[in-house]
DRENKOL-528869 format. One line per 10 residues: their letters; for each residue z, x, y of N, C-alpha, C. Coordinates in Angstrom, 2 decimals. Atoms other than C-alpha are relative to their C-alpha. Example, Ala and Ser with C-alpha at 12.3 -4.5 7.8 and 13.67 -1.06 7.14 Angstrom:
2
AS = 0.00/0.89/-1.19/7.80/12.30/-4.50/0.00/0.90/1.20; -0.06/-0.82/-1.19/7.14/13.67/-1.06/0.73/-0.77/1.09
REM end
This chain:
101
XXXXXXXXXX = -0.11/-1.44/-0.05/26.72/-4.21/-56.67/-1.39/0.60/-0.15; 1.73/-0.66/-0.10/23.34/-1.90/-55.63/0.44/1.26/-0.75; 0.18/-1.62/0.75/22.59/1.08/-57.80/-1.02/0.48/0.43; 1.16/-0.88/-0.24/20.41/3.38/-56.69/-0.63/0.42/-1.20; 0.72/-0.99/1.04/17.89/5.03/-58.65/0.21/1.16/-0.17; -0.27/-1.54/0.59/18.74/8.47/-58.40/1.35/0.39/-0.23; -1.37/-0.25/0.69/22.32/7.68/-59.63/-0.47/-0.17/-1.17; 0.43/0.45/1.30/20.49/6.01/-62.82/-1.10/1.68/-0.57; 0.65/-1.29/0.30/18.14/9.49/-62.80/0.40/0.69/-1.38; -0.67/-0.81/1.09/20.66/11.26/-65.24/0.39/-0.52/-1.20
XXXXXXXXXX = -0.03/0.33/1.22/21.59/8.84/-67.32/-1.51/-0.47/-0.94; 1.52/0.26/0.86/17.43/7.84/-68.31/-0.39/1.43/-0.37; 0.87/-1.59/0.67/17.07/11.44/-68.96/1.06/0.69/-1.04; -0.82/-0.28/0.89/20.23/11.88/-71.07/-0.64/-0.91/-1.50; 0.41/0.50/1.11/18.98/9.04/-73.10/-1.16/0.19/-0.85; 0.77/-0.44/0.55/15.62/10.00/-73.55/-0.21/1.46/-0.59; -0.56/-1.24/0.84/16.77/13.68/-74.31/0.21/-0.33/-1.86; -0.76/0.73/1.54/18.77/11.62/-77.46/-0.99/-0.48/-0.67; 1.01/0.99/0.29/16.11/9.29/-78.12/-0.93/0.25/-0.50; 1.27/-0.73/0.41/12.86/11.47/-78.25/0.37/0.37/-1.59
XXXXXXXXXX = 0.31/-0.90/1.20/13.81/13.79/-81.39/0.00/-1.22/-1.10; 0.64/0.76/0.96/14.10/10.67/-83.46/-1.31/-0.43/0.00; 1.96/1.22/0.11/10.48/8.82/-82.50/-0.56/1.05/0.09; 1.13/-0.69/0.19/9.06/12.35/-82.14/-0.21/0.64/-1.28; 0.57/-0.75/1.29/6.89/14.18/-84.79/1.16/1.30/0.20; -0.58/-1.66/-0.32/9.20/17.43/-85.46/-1.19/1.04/-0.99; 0.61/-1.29/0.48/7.08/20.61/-86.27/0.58/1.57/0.15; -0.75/-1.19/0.05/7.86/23.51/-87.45/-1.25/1.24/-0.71; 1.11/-1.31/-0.49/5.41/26.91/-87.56/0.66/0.87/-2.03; -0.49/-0.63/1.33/5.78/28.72/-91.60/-1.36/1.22/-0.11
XXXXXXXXXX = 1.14/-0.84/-0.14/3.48/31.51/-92.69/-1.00/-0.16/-0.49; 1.42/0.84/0.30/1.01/29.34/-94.22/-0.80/-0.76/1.25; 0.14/0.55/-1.51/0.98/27.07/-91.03/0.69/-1.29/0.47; -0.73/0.89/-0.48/2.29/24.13/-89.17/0.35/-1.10/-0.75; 0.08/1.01/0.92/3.97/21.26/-91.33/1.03/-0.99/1.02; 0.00/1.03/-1.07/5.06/17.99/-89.54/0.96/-1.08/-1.14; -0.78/1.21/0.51/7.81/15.45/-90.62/0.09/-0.88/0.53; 0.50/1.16/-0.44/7.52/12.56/-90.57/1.19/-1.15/0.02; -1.18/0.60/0.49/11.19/11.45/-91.56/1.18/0.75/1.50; -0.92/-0.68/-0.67/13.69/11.54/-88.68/1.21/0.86/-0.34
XXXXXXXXXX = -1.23/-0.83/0.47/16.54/13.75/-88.95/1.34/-0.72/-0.20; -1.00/0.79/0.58/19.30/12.52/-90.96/1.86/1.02/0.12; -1.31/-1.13/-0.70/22.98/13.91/-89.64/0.00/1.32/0.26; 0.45/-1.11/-0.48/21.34/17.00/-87.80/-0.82/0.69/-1.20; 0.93/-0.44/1.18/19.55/17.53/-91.13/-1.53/-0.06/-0.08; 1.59/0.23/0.33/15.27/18.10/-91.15/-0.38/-0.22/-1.34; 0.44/0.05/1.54/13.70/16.94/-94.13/-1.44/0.58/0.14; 1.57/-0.53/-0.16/9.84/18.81/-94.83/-0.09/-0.66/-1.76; 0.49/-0.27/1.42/8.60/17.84/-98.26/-1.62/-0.02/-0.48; 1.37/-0.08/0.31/5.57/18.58/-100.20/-0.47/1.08/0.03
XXXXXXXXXX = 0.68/-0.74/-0.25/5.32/21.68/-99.12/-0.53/1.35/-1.15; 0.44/-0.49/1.02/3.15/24.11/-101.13/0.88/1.40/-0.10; -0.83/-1.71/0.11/5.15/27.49/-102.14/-1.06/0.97/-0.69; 1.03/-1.02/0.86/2.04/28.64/-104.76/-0.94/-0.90/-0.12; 1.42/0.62/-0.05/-1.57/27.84/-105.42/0.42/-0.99/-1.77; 0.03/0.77/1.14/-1.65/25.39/-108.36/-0.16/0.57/-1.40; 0.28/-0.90/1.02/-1.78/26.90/-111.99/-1.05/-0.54/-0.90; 0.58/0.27/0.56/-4.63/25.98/-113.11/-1.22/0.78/0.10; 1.00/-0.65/-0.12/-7.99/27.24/-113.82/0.05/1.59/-0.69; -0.07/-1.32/-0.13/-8.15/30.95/-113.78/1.55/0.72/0.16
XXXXXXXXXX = -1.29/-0.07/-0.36/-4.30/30.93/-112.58/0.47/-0.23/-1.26; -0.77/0.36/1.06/-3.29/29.26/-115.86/0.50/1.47/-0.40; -1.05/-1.02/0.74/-0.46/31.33/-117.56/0.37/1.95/0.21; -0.20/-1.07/-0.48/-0.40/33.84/-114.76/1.43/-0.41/0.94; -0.93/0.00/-0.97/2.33/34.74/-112.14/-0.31/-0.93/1.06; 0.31/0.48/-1.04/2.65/32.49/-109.20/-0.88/0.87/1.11; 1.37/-0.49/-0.71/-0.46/33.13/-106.83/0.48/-0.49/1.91; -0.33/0.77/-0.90/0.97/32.52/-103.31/-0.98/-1.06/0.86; 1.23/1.07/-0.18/-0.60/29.23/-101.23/-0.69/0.67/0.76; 0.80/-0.41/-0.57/-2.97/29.41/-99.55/0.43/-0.31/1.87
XXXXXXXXXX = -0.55/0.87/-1.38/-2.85/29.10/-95.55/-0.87/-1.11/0.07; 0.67/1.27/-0.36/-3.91/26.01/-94.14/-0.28/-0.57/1.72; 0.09/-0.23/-1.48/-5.54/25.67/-90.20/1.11/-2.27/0.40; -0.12/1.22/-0.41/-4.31/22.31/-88.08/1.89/-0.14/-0.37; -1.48/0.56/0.05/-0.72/20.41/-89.01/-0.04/-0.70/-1.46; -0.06/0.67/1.26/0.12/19.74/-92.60/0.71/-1.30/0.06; -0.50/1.18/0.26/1.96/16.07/-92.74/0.18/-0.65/-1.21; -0.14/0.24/1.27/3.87/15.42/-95.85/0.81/-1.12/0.11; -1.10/1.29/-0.04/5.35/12.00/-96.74/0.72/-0.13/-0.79; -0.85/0.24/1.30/6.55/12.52/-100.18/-0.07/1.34/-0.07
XXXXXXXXXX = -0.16/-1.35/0.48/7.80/15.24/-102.10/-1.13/0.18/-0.97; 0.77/-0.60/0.43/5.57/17.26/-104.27/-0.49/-1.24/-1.66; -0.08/0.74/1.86/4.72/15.38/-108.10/0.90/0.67/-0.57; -0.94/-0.92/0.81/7.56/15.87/-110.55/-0.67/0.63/-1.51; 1.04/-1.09/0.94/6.70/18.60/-113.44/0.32/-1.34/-1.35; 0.20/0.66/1.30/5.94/16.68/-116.90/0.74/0.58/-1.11; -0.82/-1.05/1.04/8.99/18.24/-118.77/0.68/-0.61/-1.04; -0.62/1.04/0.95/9.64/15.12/-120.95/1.06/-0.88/0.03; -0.34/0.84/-0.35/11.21/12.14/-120.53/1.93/0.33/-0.84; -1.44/-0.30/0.81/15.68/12.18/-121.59/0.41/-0.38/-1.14
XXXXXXXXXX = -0.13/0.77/1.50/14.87/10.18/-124.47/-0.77/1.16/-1.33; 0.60/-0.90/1.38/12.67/13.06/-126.15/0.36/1.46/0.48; -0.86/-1.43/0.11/14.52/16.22/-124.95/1.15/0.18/-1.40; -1.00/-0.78/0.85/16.03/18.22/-127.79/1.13/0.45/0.99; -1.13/-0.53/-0.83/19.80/18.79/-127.13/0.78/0.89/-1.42; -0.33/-1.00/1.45/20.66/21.93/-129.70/-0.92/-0.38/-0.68; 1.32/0.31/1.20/18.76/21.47/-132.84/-0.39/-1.29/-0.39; 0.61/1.25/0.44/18.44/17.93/-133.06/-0.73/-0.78/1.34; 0.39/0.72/-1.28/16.65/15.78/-131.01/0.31/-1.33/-0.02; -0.61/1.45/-0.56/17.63/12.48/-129.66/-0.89/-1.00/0.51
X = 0.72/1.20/-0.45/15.39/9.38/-129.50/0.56/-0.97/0.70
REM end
């Protein structure tokens, strides 16, 4: 049995339709600037992480209001999420007035 090629036409372009958004970079445009995942999409779901929401609190910032980020030119590319905050481990959180080792 001969197949032509321009019967096969529709289905190599259905598949690569499907195909692309996983192996490609997805970007997406914010008002800081372009950030780039790097994690395919998981049941129509995008993942972005890392991304900055405020300038860091340190310095001059310490024990002020959030300072929004800054922009940033080019394509940000985040692989992990942000560092988690240092709010004490479950073994030395107080729960009511006592605390729990």
């Amino acid at each position: 049995m001969r197949v032509s090629v321009r019967a096969l036409l529709p289905a190599i372009a259905l598949c690569t339709a499907v195909a692309l958004p996983a192996f490609g970079a997805d970007r997406v445009k914010t008002a800081n600037g372009t950030v780039e995942s790097t994690v395919p999409p998981n049941e129509g779901i995008r993942s972005f992480k890392g991304i900055p929401f405020a300038q860091p609190p340190v310095g001059d910032l310490r024990w002020r209001e959030p300072q929004p980020a800054k922009n940033w030119s080019g394509c940000a590319t985040q692989t992990d999420s942000a560092p988690r905050a240092c709010n004490g481990s479950p073994r030395t959180r107080t729960t009511g007035s006592a605390a729990t080792a």
